[in-house]
N, C-alpha and C positions, 0 to 999 in steps of 0.2 A: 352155269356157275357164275355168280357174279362175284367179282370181288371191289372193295371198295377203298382201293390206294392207291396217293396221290405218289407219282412217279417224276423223283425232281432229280436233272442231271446235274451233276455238279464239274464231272470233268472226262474225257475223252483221253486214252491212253493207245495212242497205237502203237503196235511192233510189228517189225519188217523180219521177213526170213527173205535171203537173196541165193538164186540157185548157186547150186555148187559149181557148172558147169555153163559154158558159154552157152544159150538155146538158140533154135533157128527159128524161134517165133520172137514175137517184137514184149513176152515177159521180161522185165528187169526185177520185180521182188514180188513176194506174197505177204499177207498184210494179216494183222488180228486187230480187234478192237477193243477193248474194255471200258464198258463204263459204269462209270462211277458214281456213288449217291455224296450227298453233303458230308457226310460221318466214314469217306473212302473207302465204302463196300462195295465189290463188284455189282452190280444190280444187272448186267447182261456180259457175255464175253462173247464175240462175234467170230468166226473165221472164216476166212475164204475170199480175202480183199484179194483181187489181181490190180500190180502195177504195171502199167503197159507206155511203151515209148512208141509216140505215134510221129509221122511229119504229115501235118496239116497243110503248111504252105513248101514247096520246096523251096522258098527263097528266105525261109525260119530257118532256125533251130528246131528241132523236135521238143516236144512237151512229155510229159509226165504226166496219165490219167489215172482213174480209179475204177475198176468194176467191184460191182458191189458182188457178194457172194452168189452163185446161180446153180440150179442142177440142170442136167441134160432129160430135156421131153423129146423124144425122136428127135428128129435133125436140127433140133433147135435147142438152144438153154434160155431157161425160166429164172428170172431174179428172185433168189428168197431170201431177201434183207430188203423192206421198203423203208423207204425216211419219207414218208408222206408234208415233213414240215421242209420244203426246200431250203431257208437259210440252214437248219440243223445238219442235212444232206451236205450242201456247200461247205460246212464246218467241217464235217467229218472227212470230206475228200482235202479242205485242205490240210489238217494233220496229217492225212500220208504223205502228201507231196512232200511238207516242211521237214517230213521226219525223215524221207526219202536222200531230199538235199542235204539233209545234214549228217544223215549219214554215209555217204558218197561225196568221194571226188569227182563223180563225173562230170565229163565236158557240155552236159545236157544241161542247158538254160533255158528254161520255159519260162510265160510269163507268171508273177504273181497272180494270185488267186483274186489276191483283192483288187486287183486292177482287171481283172476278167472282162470279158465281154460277156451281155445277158447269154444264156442260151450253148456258152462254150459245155462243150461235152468233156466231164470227166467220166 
């Protein structure tokens, strides 16, 4: 089947759900993504972001990452959401993050996104 449309993003919406309950794994929210065309119609709605609080350096602060949606293959989990355009990727992780901070008070300071280093893992 071929189809033949031109797929133009126009804006990125994400929303955070935060568990109800303190976890003993390092989740702090689960994430959805929408996006959007120029004329603000859904053209994808995504779910299955995991936010996770990592400490990288012990002599940091913990950061605030992103995994992208995945299902379990045997012992392992498989990503099924690719951003094969890395800045688009980087875009998209950094909405959760901003959206993360802003909606929380927490004491967790990471660094900006756009200050990143090449290669930081979200």
């Amino acid at each position: 089947m071929q189809l033949n449309k031109k797929i133009e993003i126009n804006e990125l919406i994400p929303s955070l759900t935060f568990p109800k309950t303190q976890r003993n794994d390092n989740i702090v929210a689960f994430g959805e993504l929408l996006i959007l065309d120029p004329t603000g119609d859904t053209i994808f709605k995504v779910k299955g972001f995991i936010l996770r609080e990592k400490q990288f350096n012990p002599n940091k602060e913990p950061v605030v990452t992103v995994d992208a949606p995945a299902f379990k293959s045997g012992a392992n989990y498989m990503k099924s959401f690719i951003i094969e355009d890395k800045n688009l990727y980087f875009k998209v992780c950094e909405e959760f993050v901003n959206k993360f901070y802003s909606e929380t008070e927490s004491q967790i300071s990471g660094p900006s996104l756009a200050e990143k280093e090449e290669g930081m893992p979200f």
